[in-house]
PyMOL Python script that loads the backbone (N, CA, C, O; Angstrom):
from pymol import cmd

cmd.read_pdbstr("""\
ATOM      1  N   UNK A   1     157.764 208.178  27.442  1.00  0.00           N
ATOM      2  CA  UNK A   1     157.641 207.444  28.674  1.00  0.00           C
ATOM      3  C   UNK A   1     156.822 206.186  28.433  1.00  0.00           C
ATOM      4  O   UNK A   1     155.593 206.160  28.498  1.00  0.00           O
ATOM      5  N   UNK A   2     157.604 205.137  28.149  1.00  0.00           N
ATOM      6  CA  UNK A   2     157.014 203.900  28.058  1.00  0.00           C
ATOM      7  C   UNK A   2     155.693 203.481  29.168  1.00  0.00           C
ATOM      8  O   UNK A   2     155.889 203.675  30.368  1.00  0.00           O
ATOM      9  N   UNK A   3     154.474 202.954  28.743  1.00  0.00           N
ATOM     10  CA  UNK A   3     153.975 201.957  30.101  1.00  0.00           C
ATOM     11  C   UNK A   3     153.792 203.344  31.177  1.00  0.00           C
ATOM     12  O   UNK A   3     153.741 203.062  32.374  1.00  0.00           O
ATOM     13  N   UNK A   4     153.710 204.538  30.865  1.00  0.00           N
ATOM     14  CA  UNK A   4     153.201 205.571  31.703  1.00  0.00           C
ATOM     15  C   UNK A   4     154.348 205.754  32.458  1.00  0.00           C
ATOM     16  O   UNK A   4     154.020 206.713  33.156  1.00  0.00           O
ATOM     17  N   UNK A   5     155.762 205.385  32.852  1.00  0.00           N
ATOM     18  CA  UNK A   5     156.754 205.657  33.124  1.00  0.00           C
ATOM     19  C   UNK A   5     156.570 207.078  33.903  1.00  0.00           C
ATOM     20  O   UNK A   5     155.656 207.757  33.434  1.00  0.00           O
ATOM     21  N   UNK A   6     157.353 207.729  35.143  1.00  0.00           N
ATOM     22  CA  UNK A   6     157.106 208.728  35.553  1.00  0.00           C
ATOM     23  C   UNK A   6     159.155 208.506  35.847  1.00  0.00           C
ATOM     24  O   UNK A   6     159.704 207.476  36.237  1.00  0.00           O
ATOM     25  N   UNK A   7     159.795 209.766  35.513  1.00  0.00           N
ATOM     26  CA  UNK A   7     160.793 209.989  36.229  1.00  0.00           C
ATOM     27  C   UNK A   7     161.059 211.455  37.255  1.00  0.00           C
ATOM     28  O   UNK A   7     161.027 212.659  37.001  1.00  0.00           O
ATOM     29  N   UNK A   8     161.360 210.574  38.645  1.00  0.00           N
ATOM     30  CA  UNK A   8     161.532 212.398  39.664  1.00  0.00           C
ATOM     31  C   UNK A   8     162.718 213.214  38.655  1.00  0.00           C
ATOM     32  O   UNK A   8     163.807 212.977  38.132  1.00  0.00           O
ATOM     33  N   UNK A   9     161.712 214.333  38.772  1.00  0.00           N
ATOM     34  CA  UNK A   9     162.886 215.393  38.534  1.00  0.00           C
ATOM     35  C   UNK A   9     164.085 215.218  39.508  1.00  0.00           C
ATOM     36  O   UNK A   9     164.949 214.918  38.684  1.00  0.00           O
ATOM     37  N   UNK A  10     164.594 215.206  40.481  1.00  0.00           N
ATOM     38  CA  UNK A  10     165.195 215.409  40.929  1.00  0.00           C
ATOM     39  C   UNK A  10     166.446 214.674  41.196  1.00  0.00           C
ATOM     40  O   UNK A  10     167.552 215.149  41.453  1.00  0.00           O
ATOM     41  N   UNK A  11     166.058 213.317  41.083  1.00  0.00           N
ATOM     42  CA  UNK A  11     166.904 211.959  41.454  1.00  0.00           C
ATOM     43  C   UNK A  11     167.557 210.887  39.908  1.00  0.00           C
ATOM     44  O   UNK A  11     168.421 210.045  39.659  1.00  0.00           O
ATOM     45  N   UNK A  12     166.332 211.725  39.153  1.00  0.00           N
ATOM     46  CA  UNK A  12     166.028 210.774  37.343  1.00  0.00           C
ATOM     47  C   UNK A  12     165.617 209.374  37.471  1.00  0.00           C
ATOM     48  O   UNK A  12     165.633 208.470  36.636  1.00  0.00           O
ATOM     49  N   UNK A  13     165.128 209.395  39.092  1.00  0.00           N
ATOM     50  CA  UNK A  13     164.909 207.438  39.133  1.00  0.00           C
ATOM     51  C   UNK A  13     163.300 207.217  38.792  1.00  0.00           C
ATOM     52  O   UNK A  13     162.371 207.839  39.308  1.00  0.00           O
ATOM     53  N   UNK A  14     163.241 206.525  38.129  1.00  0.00           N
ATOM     54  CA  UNK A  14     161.642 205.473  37.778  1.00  0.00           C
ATOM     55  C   UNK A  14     160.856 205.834  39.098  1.00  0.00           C
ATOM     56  O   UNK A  14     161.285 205.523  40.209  1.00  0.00           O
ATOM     57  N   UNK A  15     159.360 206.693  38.845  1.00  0.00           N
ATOM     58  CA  UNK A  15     158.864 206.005  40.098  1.00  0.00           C
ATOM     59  C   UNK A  15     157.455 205.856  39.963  1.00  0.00           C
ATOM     60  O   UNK A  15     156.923 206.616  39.154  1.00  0.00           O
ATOM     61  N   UNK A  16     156.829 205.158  40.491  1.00  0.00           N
ATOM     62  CA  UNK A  16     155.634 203.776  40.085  1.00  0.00           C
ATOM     63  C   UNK A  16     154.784 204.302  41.187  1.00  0.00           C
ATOM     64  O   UNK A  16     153.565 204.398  41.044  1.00  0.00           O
ATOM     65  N   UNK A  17     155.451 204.676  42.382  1.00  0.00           N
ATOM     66  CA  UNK A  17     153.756 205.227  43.357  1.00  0.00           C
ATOM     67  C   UNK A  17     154.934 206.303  43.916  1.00  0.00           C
ATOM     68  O   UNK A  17     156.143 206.340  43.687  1.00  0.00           O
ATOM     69  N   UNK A  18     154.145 207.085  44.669  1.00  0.00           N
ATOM     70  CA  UNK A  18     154.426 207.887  45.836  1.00  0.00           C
ATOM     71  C   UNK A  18     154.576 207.829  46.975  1.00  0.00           C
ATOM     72  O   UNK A  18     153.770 207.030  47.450  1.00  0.00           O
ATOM     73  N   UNK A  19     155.393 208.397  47.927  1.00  0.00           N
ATOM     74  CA  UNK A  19     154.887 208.332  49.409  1.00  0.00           C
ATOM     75  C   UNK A  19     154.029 209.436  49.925  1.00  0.00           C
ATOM     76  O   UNK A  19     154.571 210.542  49.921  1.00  0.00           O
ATOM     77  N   UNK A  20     152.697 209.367  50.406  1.00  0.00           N
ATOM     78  CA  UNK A  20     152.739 210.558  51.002  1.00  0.00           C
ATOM     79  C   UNK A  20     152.458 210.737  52.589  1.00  0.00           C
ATOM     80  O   UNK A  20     152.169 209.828  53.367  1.00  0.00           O
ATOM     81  N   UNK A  21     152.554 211.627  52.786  1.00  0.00           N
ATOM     82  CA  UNK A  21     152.348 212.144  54.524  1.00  0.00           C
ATOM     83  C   UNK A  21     151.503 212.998  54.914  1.00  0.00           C
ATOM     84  O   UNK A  21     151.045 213.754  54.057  1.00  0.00           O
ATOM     85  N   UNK A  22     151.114 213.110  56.118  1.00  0.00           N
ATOM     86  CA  UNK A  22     150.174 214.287  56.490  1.00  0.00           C
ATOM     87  C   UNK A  22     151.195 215.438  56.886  1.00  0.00           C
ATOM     88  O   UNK A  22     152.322 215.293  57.359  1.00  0.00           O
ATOM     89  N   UNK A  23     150.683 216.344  56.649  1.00  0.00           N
ATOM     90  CA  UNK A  23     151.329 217.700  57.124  1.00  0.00           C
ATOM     91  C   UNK A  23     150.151 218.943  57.138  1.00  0.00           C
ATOM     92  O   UNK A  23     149.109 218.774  56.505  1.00  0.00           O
ATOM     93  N   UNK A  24     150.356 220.011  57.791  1.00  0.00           N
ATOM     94  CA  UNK A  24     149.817 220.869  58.167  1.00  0.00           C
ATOM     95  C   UNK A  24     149.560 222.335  57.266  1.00  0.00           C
ATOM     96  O   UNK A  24     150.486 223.131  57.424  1.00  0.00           O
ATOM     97  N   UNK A  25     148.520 222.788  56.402  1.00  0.00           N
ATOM     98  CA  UNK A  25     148.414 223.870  55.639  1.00  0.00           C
ATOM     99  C   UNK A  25     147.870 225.140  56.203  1.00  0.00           C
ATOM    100  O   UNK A  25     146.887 225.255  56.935  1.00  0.00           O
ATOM    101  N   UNK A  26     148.843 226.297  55.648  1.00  0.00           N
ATOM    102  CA  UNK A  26     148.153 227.014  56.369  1.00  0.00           C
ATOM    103  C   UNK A  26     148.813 228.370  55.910  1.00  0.00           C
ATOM    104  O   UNK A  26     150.009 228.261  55.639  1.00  0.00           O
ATOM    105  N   UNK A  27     148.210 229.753  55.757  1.00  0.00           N
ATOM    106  CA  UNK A  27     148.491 230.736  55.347  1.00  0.00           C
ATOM    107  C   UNK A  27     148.582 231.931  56.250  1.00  0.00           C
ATOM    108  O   UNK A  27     147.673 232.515  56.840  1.00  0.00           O
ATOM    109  N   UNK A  28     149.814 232.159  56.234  1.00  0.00           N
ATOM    110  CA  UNK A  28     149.786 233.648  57.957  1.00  0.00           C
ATOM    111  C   UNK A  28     149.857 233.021  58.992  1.00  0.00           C
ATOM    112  O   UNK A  28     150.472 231.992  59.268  1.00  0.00           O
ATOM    113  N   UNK A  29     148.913 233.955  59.842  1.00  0.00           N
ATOM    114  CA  UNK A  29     148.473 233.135  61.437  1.00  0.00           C
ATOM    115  C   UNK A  29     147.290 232.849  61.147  1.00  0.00           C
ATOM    116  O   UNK A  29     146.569 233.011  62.131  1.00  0.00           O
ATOM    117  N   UNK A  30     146.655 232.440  60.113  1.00  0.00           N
ATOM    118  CA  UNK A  30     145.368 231.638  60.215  1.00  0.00           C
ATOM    119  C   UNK A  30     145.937 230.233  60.740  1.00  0.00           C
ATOM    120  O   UNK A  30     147.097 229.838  60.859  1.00  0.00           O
ATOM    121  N   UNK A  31     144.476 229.509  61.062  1.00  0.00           N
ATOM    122  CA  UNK A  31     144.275 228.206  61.651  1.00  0.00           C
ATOM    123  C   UNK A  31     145.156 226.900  61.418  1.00  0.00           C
ATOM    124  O   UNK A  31     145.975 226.284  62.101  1.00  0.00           O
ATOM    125  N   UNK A  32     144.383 226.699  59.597  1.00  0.00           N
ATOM    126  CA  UNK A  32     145.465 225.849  58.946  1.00  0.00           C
ATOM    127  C   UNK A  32     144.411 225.116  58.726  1.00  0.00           C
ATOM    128  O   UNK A  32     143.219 225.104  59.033  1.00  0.00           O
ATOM    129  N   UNK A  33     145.581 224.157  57.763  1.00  0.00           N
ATOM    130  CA  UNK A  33     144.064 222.958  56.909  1.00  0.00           C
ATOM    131  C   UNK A  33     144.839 221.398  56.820  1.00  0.00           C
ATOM    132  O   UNK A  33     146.060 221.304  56.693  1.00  0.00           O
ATOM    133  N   UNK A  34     143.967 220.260  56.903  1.00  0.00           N
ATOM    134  CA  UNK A  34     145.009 219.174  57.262  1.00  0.00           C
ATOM    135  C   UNK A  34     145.167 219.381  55.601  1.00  0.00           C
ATOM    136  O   UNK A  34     144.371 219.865  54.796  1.00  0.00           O
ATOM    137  N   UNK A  35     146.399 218.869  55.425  1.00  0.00           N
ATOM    138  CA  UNK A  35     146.685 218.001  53.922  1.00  0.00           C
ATOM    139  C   UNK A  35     148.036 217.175  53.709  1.00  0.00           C
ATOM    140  O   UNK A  35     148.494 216.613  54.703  1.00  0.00           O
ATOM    141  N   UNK A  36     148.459 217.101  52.944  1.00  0.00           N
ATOM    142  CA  UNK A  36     149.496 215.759  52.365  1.00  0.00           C
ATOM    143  C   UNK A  36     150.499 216.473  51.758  1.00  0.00           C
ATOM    144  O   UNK A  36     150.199 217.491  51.133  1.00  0.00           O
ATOM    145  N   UNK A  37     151.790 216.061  51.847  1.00  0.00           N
ATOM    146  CA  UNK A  37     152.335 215.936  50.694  1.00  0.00           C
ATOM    147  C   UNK A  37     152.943 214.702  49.881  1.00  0.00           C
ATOM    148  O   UNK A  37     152.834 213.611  50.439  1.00  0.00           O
ATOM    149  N   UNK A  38     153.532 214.733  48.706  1.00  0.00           N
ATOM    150  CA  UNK A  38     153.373 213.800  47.969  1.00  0.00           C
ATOM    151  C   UNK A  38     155.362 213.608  47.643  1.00  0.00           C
ATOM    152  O   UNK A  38     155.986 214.535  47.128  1.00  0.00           O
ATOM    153  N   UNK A  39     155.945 212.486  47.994  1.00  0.00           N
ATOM    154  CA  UNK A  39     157.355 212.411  47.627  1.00  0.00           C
ATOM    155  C   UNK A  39     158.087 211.609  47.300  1.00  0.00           C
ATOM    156  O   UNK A  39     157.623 210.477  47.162  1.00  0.00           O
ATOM    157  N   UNK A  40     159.099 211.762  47.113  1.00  0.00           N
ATOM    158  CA  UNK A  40     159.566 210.292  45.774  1.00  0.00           C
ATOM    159  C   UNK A  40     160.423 208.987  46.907  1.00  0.00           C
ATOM    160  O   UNK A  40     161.099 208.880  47.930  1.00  0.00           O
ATOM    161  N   UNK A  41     159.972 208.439  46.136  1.00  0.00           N
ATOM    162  CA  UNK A  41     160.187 206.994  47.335  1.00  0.00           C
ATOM    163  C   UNK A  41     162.097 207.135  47.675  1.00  0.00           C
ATOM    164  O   UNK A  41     162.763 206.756  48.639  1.00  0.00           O
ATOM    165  N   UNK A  42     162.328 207.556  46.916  1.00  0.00           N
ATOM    166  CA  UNK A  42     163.821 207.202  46.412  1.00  0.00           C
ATOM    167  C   UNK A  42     164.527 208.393  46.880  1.00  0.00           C
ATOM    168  O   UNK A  42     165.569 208.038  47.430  1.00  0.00           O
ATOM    169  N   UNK A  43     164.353 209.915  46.886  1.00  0.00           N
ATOM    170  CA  UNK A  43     165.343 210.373  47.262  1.00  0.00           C
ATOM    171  C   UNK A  43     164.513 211.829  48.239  1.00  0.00           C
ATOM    172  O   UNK A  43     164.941 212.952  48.507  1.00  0.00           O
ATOM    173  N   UNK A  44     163.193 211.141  48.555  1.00  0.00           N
ATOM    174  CA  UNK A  44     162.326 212.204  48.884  1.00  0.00           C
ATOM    175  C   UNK A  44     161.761 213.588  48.431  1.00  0.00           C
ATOM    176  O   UNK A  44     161.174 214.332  49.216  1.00  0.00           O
ATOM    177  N   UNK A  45     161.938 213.834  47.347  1.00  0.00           N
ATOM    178  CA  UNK A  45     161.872 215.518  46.788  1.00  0.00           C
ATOM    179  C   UNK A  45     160.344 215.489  47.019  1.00  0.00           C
ATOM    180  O   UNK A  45     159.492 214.612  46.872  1.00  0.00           O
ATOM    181  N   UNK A  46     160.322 216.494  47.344  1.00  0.00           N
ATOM    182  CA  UNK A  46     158.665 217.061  47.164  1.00  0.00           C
ATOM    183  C   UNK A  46     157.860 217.047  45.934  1.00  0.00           C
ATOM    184  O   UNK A  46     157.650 218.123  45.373  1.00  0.00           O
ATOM    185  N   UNK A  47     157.456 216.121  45.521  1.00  0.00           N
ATOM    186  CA  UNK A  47     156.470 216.309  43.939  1.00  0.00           C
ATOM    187  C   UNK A  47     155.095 217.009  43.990  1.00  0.00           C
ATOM    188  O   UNK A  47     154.514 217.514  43.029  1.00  0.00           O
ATOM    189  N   UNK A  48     154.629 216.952  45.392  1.00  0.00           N
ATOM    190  CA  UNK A  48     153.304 217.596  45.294  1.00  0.00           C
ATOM    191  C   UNK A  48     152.875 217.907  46.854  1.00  0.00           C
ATOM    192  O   UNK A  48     153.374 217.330  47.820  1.00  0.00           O
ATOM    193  N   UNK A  49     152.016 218.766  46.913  1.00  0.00           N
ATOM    194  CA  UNK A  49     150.890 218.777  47.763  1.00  0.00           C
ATOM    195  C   UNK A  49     149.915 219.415  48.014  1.00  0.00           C
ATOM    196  O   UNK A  49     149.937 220.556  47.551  1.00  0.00           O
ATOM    197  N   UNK A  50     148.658 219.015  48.821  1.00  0.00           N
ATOM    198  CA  UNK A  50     147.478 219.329  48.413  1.00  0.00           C
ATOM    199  C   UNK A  50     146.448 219.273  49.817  1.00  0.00           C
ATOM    200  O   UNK A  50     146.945 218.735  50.806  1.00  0.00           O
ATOM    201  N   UNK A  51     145.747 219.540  49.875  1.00  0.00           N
ATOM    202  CA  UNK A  51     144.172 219.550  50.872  1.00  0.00           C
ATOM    203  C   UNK A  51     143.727 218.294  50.887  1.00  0.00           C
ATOM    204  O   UNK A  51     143.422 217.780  49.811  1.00  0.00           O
ATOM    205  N   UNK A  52     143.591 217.481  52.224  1.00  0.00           N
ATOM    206  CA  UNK A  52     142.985 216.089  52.706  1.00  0.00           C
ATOM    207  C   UNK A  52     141.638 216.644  51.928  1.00  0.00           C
ATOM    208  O   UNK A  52     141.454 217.859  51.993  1.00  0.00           O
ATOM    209  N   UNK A  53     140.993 216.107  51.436  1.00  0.00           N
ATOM    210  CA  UNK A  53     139.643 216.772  51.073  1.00  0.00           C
ATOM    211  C   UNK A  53     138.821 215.982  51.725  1.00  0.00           C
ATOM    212  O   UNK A  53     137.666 216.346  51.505  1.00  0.00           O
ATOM    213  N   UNK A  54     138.908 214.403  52.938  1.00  0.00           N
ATOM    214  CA  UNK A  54     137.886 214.058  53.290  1.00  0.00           C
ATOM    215  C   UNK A  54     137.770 215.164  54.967  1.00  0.00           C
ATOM    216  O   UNK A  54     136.744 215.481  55.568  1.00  0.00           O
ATOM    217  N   UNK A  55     139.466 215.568  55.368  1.00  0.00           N
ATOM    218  CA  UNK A  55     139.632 216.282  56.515  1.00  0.00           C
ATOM    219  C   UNK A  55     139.019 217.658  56.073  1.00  0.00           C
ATOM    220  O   UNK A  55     138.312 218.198  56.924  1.00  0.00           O
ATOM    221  N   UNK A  56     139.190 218.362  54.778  1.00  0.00           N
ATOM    222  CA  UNK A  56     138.284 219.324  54.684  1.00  0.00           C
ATOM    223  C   UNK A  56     136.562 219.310  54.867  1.00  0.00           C
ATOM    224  O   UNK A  56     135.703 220.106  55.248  1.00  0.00           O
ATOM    225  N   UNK A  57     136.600 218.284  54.491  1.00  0.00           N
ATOM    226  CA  UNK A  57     135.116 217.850  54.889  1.00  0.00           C
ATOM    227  C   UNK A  57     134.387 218.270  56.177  1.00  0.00           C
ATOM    228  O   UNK A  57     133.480 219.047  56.477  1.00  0.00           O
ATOM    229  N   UNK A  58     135.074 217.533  56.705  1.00  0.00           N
ATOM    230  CA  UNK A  58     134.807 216.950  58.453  1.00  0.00           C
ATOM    231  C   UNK A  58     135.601 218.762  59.415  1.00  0.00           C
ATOM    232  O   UNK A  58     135.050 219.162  60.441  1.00  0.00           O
ATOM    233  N   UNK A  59     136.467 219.300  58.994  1.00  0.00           N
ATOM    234  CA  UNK A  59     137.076 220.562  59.551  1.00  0.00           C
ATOM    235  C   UNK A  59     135.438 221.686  59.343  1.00  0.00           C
ATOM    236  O   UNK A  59     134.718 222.279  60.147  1.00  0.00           O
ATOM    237  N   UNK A  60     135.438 221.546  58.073  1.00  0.00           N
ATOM    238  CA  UNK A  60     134.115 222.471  57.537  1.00  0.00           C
ATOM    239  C   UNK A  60     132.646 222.408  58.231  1.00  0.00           C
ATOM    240  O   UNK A  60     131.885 223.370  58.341  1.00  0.00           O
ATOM    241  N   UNK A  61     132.417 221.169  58.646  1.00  0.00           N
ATOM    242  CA  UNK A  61     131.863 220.747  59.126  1.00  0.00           C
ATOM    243  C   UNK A  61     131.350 220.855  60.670  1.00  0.00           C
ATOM    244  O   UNK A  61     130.281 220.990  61.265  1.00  0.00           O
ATOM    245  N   UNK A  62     132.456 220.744  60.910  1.00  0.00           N
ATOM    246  CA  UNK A  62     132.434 220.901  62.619  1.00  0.00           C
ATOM    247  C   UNK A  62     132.622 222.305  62.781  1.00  0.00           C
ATOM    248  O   UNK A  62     132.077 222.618  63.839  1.00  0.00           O
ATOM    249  N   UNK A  63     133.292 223.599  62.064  1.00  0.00           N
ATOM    250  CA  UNK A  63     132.978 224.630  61.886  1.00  0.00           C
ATOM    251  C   UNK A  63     132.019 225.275  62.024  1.00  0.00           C
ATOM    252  O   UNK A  63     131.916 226.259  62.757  1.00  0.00           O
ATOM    253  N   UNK A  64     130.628 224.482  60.863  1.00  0.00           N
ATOM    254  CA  UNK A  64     129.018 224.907  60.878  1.00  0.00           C
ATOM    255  C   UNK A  64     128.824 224.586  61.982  1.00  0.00           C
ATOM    256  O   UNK A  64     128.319 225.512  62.616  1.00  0.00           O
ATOM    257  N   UNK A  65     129.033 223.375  62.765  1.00  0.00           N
ATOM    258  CA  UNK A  65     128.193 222.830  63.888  1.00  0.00           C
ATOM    259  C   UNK A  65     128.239 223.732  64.963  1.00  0.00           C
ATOM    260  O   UNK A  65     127.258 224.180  65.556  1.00  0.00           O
ATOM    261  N   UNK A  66     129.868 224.075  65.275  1.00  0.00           N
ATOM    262  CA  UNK A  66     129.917 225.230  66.645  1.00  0.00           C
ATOM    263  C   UNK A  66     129.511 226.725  66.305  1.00  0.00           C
ATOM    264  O   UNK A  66     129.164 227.472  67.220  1.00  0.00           O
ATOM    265  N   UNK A  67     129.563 227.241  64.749  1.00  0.00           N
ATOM    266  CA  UNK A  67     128.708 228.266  64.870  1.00  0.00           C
ATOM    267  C   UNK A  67     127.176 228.427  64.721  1.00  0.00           C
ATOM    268  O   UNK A  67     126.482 229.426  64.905  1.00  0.00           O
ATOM    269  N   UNK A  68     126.772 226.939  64.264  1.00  0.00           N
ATOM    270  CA  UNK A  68     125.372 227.279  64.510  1.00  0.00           C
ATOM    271  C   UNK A  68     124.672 227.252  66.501  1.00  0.00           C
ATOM    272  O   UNK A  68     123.604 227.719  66.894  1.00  0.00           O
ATOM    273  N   UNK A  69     125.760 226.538  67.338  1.00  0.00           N
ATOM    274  CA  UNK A  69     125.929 226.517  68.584  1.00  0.00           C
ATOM    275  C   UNK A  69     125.760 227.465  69.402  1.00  0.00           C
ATOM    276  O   UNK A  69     125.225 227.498  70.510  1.00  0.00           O
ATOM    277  N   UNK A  70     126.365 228.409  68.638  1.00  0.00           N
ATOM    278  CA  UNK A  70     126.398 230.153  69.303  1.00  0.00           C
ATOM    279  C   UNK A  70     125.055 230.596  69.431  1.00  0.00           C
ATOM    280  O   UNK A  70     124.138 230.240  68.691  1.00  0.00           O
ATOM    281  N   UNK A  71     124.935 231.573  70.622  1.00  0.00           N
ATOM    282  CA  UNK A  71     124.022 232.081  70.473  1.00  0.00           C
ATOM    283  C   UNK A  71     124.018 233.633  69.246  1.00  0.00           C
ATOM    284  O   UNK A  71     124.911 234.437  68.978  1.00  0.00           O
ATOM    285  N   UNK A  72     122.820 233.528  68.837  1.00  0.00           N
ATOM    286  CA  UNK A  72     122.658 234.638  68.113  1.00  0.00           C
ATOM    287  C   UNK A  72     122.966 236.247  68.629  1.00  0.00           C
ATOM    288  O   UNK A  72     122.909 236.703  69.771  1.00  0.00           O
ATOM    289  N   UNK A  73     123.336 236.971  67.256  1.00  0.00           N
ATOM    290  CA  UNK A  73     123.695 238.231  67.492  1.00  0.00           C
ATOM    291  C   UNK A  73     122.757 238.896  67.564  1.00  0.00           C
ATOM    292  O   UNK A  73     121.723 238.651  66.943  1.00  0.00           O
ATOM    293  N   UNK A  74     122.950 240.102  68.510  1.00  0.00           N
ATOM    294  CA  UNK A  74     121.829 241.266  67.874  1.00  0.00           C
ATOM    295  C   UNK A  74     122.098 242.381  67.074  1.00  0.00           C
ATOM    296  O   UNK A  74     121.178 243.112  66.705  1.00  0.00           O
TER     297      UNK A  74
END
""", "prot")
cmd.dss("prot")
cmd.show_as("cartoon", "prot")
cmd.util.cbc("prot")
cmd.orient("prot")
């Protein structure tokens, strides 16, 4: 792969950046987690996806805040 060259599996076309999008993660009936996926400019295949990690941040976050909110157990 010349010059770092990347070809989609899927399409065999050259591709130089990605598109990606937000979409919604999530396992069962749990909550869910923001994150992305990652896809080829050209014929869309899915190449990747992964956890917003600045939305994990800020989700985690506001998590601590409303349970430290609660009142305590006995």
């Amino acid at each position: 792969m010349p010059n770092g060259l990347r070809i989609c599996p899927k399409c065999d076309q050259p591709v130089e950046e990605l598109d990606a999008d937000a979409i919604r993660l999530k396992k069962g009936d749990e909550g869910g987690w923001r994150g992305f996926v990652l896809t080829c400019p050209h014929c869309t295949a899915i190449l990747g996806a992964g956890f917003d990690p600045i939305a994990l941040i800020e989700d985690t976050a506001m998590r601590v805040a409303a349970k430290l909110q609660e009142p305590p157990k006995n």
